[in-house]
FILUM-206242 format. One record per residue (C-alpha): x negated, y, z negated; residue in three letters. Coordinates in steps of 0.001 Angstrom, whole numbers, always signed. Layout:
[[X, Y, Z], "ALA"],
...
This chain:
[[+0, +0, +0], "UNK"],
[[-1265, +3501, +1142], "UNK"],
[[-2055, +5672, -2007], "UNK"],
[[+342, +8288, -996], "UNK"],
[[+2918, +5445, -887], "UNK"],
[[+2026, +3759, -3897], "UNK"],
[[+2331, +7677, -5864], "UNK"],
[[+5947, +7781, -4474], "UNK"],
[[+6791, +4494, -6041], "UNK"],
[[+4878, +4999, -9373], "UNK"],
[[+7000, +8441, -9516], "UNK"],
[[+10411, +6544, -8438], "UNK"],
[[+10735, +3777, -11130], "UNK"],
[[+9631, +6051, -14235], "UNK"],
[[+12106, +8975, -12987], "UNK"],
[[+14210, +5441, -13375], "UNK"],
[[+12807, +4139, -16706], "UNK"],
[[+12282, +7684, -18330], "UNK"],
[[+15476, +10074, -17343], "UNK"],
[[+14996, +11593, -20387], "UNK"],
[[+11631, +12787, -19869], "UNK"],
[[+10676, +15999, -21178], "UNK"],
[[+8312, +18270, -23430], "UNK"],
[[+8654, +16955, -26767], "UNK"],
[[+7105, +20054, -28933], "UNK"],
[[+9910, +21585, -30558], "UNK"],
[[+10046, +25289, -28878], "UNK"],
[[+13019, +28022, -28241], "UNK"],
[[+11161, +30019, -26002], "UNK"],
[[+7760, +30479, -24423], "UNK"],
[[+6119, +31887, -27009], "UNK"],
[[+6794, +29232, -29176], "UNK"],
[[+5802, +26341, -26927], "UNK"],
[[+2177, +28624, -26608], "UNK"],
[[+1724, +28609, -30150], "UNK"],
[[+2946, +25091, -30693], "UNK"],
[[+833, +23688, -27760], "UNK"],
[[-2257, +25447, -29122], "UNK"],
[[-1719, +23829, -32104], "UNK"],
[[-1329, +20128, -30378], "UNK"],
[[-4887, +20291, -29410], "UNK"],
[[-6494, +16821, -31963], "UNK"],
[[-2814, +16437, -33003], "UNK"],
[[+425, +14694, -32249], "UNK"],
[[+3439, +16299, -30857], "UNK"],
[[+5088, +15202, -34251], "UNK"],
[[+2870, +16777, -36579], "UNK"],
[[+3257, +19470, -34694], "UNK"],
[[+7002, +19748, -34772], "UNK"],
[[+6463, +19476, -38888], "UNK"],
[[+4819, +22635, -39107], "UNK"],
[[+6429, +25206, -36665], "UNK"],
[[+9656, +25636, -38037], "UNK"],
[[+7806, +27284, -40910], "UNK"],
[[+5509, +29168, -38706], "UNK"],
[[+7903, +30315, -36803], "UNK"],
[[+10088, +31573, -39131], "UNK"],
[[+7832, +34039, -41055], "UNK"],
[[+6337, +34949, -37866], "UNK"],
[[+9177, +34842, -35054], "UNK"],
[[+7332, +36989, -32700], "UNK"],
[[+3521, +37695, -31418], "UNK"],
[[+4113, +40755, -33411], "UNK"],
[[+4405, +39352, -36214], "UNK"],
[[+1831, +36865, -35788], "UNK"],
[[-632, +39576, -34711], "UNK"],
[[-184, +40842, -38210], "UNK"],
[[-478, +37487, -40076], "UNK"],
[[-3184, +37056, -42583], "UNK"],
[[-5650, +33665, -41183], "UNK"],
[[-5416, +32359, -45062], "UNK"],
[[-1431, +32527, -44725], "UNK"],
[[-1440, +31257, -41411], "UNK"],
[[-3879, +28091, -42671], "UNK"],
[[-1613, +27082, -45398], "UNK"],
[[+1087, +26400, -43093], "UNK"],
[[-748, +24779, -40214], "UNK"],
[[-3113, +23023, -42535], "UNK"],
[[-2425, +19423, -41375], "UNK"],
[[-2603, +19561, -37901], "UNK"],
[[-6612, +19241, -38020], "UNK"],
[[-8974, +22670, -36993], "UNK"],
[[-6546, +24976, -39198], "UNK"],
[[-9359, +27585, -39341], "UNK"],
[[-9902, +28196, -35442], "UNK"],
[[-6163, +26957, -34484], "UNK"],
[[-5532, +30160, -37086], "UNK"],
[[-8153, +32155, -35493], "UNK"],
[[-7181, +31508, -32495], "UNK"],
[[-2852, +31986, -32444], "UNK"],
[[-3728, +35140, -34250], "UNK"],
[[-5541, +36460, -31323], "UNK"],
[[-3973, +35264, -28605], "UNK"],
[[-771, +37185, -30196], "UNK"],
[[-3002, +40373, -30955], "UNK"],
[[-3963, +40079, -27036], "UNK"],
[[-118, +39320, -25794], "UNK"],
[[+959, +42285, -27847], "UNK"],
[[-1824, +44765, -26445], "UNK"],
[[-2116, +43712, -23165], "UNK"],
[[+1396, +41830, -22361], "UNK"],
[[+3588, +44193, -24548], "UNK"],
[[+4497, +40977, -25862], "UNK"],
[[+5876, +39110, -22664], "UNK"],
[[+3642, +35611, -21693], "UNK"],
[[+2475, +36067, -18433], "UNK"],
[[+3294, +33619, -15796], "UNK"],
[[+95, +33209, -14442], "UNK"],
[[-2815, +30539, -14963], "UNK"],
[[-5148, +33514, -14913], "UNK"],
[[-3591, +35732, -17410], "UNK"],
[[-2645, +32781, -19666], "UNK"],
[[-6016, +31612, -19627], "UNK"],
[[-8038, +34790, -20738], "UNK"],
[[-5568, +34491, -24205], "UNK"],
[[-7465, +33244, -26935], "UNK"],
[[-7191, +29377, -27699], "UNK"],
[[-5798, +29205, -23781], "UNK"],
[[-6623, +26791, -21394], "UNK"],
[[-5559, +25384, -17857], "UNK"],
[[-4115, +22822, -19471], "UNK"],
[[-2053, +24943, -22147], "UNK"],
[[-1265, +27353, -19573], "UNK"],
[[+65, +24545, -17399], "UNK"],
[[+2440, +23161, -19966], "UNK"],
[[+3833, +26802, -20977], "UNK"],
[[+4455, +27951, -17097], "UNK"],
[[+5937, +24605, -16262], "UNK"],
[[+8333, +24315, -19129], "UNK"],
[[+9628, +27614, -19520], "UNK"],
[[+9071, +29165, -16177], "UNK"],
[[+9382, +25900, -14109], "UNK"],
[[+6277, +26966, -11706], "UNK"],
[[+4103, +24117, -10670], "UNK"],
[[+433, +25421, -10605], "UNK"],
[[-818, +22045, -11321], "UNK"],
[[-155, +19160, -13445], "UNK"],
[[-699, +18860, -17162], "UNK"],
[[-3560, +16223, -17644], "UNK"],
[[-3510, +14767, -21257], "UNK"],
[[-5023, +11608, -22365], "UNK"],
[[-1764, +9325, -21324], "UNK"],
[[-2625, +11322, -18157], "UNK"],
[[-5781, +10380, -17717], "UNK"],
[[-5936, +7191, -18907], "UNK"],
[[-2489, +6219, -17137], "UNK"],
[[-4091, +6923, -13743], "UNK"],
[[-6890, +5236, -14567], "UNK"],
[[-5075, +2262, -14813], "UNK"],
[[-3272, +2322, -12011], "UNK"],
[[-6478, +3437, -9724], "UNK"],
[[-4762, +6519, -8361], "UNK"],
[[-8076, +8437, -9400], "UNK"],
[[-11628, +7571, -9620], "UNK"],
[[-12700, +10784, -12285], "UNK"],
[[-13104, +10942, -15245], "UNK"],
[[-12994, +15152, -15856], "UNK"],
[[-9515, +16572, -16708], "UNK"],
[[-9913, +19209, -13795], "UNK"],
[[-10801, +16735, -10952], "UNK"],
[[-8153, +13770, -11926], "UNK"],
[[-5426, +17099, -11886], "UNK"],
[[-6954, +17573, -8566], "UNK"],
[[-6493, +13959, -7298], "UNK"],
[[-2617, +13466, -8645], "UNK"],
[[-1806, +16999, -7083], "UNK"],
[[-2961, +15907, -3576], "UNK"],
[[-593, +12474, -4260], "UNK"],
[[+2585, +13871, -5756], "UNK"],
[[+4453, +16843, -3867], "UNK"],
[[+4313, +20379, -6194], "UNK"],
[[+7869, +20270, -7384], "UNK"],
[[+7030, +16880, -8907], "UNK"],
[[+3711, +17865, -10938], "UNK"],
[[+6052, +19635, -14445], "UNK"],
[[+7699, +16436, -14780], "UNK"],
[[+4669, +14208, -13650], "UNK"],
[[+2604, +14596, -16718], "UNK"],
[[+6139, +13672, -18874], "UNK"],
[[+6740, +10603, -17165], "UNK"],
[[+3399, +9002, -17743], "UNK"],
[[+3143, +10739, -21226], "UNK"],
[[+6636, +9049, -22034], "UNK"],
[[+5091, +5694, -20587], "UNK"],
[[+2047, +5832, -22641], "UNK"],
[[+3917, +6474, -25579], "UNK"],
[[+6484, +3935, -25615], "UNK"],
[[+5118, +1212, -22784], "UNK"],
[[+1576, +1397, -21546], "UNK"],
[[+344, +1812, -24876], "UNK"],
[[-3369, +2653, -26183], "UNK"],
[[-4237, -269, -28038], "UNK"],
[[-1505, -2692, -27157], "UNK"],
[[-82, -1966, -23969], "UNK"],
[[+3166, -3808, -23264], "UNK"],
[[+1963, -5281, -19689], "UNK"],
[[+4854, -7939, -19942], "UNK"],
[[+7714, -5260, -20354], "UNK"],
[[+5848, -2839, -17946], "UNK"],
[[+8089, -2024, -14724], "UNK"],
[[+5013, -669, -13120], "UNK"],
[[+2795, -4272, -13174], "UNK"],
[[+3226, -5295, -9780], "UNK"],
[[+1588, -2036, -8768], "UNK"],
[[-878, -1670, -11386], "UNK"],
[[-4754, -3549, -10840], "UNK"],
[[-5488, -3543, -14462], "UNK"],
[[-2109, -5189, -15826], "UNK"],
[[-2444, -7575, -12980], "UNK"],
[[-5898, -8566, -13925], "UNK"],
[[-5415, -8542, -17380], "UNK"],
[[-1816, -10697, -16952], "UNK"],
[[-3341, -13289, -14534], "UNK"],
């Protein structure tokens, strides 16, 4: 099967398996899902989701946060790992959104990425979830690892495995891409015990076939 084939199908039966698919940090608006993502970097979605609520509510807007002591800001993000940067950094990047955004987030990969704390890969998940623009496709380790598996890239780097699925999978697919194999690495093709047998994807997959006989 041609590679460009084989993408189509991949995409087809999770779209099937996964309908639900979708960002699963807790967010209201874009701001939120910047902060929250920022936060997700060493850290689960979950943990995550623990702390916002909190955050959020004594500091609703990047005003608010701009003004937010780092100890204060610590406290409450404490267990998602890196408090003292992640603090550092969601401080800044709302000082910078409220002095050189007026407070909007920009809808750019460019001018999400000079924010402090920002990456492509942050910027990625904040345009395609609240803005639904497609500037490329979220890679996280289900990402990576996923396509791995199934041989649809060859790299290893974030940047040039985002490059690879973007050439296979049409733009308006590459927002809910990164969900459907993040939603299959989570509950089938799991790290440490991948579920091979239950997987819908094994007849297209080299390493469940090898590993399954």
């Amino acid at each position: 099967m041609k590679k460009q084939d084989l993408a189509t199908e991949i995409y087809r039966r999770l779209e099937i398996l996964y309908p639900d698919a979708h960002c699963e940090l807790d967010h209201e608006n874009a701001f939120q899902l910047l902060i929250a993502t920022i936060l997700s970097a060493q850290c689960t979605d979950v943990r995550v989701n623990m702390v916002t609520p909190t955050l959020f509510k004594k500091y609703p807007t990047p005003k608010h946060l701009a003004k937010a002591k780092p100890e204060d800001v610590e406290k409450i993000i404490h267990s998602t790992g890196f408090y003292k940067n992640k603090a550092k950094n969601i401080i800044l990047c709302s000082q910078e959104l409220v002095a050189t955004f007026n407070s909007e987030i920009p809808q750019t990969i460019e001018e999400l990425s000079s924010l402090a704390g920002v990456g492509r890969k942050t910027a990625n998940v904040v345009i395609s979830n609240c803005f639904g623009i497609n500037y490329g496709v979220v890679v996280d380790t289900h990402v990576k690892r996923i396509s791995s598996l199934l041989k649809i890239t060859k790299n290893e780097s974030p940047e040039k495995i985002e490059q690879d699925l973007m050439k296979l999978f049409p733009n308006e697919k590459w927002g809910m891409l990164s969900h459907l194999f993040i939603f299959h690495g989570r509950k089938t093709c799991i790290a440490r015990r991948p579920q091979c047998d239950l997987c819908s994807l094994l007849d297209l997959c080299p390493s469940g076939k090898k590993n399954n006989g």
